[in-house]
Backbone as a printed PyTorch tensor [residue, N CA C, xyz], in Angstrom:
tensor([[[ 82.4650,  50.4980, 116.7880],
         [ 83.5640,  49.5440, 116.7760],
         [ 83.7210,  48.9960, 115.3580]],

        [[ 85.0390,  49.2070, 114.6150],
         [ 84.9060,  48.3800, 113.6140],
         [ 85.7720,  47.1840, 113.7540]],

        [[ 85.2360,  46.4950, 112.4560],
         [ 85.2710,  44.8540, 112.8000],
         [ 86.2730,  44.3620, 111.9160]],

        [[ 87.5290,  43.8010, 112.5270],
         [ 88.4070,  43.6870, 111.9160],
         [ 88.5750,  42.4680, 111.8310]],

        [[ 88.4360,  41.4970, 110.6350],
         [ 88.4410,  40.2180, 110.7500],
         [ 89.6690,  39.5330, 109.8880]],

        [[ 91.0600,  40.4150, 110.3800],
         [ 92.0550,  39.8970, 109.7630],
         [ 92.5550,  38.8400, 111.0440]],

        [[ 91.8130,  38.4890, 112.3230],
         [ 93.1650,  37.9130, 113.5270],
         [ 91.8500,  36.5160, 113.6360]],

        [[ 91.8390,  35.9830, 113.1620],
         [ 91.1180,  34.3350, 113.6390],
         [ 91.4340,  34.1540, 115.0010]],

        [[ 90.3180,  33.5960, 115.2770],
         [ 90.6770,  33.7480, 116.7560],
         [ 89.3790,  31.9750, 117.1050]],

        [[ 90.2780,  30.9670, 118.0670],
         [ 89.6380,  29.5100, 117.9710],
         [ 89.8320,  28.9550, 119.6160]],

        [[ 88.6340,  28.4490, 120.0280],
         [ 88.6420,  28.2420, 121.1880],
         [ 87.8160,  26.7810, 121.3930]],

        [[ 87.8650,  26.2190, 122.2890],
         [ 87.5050,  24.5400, 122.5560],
         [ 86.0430,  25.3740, 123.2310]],

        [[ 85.2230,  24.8920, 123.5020],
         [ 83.7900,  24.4190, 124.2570],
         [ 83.4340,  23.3860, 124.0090]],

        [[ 82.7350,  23.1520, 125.3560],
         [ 81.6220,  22.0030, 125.5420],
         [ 80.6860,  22.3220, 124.9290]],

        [[ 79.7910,  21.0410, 124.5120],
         [ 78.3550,  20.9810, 123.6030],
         [ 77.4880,  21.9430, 124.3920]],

        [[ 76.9700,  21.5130, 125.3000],
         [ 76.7700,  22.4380, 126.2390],
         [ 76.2350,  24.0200, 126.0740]],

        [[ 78.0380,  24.5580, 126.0700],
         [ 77.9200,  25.8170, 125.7790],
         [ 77.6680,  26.0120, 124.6020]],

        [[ 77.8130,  25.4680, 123.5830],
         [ 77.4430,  25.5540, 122.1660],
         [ 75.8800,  25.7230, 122.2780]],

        [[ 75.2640,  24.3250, 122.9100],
         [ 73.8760,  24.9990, 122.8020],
         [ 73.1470,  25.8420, 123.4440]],

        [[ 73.7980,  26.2720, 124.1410],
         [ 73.1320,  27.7170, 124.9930],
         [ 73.4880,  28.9780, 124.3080]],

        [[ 74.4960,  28.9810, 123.6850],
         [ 75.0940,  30.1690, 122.6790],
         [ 73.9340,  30.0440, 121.2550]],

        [[ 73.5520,  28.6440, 120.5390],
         [ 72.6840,  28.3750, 119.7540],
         [ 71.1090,  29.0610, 120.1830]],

        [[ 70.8310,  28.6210, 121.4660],
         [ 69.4290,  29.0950, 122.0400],
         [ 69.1860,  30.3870, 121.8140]],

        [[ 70.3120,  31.1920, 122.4670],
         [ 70.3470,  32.2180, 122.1710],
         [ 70.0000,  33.4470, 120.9910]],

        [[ 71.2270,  32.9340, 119.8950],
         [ 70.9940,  33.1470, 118.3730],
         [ 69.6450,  33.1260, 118.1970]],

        [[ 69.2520,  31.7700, 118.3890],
         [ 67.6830,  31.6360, 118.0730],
         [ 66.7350,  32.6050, 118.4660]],

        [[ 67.0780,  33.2300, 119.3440],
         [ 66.1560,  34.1890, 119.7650],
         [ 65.9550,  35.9510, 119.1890]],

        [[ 67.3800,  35.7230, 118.2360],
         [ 67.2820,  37.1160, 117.7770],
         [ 66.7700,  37.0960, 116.3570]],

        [[ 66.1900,  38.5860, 116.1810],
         [ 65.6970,  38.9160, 115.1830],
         [ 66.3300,  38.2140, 114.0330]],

        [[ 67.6510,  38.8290, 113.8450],
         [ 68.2470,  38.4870, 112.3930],
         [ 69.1470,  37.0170, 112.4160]],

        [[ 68.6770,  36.0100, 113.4780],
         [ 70.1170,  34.9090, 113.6590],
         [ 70.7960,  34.8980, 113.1530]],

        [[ 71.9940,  35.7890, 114.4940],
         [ 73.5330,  35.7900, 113.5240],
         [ 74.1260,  34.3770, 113.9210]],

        [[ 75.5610,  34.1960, 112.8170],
         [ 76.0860,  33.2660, 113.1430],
         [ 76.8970,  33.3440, 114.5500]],

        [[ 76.9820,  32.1040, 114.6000],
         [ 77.7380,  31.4310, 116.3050],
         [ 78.7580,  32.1960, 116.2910]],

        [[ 80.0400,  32.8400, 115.5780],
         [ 80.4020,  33.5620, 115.5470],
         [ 79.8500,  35.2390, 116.0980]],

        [[ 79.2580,  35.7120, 115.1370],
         [ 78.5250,  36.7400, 115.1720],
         [ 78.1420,  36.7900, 116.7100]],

        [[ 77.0470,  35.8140, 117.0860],
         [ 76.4690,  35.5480, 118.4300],
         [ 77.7760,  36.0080, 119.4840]],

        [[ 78.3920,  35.3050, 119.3710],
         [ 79.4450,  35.4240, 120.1480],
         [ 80.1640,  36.7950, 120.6370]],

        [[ 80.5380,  37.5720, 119.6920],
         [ 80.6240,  38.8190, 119.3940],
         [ 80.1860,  39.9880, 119.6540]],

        [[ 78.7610,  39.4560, 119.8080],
         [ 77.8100,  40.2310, 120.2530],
         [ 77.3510,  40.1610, 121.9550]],

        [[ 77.8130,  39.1960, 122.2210],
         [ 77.7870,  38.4700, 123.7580],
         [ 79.0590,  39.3720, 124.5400]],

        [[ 79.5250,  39.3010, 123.8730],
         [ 81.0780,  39.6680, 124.5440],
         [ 81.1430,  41.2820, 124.5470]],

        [[ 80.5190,  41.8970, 123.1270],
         [ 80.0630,  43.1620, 123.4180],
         [ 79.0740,  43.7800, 124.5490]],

        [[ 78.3260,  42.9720, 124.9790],
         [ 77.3740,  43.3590, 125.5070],
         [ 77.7380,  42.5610, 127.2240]],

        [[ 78.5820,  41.8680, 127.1810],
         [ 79.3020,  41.6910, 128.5880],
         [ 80.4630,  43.5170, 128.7150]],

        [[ 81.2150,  43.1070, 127.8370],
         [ 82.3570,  44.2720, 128.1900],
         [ 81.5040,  45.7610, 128.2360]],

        [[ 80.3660,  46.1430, 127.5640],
         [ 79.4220,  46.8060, 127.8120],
         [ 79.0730,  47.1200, 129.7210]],

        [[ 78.6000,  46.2720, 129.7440],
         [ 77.9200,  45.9980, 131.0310],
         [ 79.1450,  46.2830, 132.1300]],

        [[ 80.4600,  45.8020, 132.1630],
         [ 81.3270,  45.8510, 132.8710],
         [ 81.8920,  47.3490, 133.2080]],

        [[ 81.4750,  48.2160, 131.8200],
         [ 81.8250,  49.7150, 131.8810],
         [ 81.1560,  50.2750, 132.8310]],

        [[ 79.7940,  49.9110, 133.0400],
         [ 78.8050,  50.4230, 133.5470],
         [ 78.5530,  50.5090, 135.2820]]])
């Protein structure tokens, strides 16, 4: 997949979800950013959904 970071893309959450998305990060090797995290969440949901 390449990563096209010409379309910004901005969404509201609760603290909440922020820190469960944070926990997360924390747990990987290279902590990507909340962004990144995110990205990678969503890959690995739409992943899973193929399956």
């Amino acid at each position: 997949m390449t990563r096209d970071k010409n379309h910004p893309f901005q969404m509201r959450v609760s603290a909440e979800w922020l820190a469960i998305i944070d926990d997360w990060r924390r747990k990987q090797q290279d902590i990507p950013s909340r962004a990144e995290a995110i990205r990678q969440l969503v890959n690995k949901g739409l992943e899973a959904d193929k399956a």
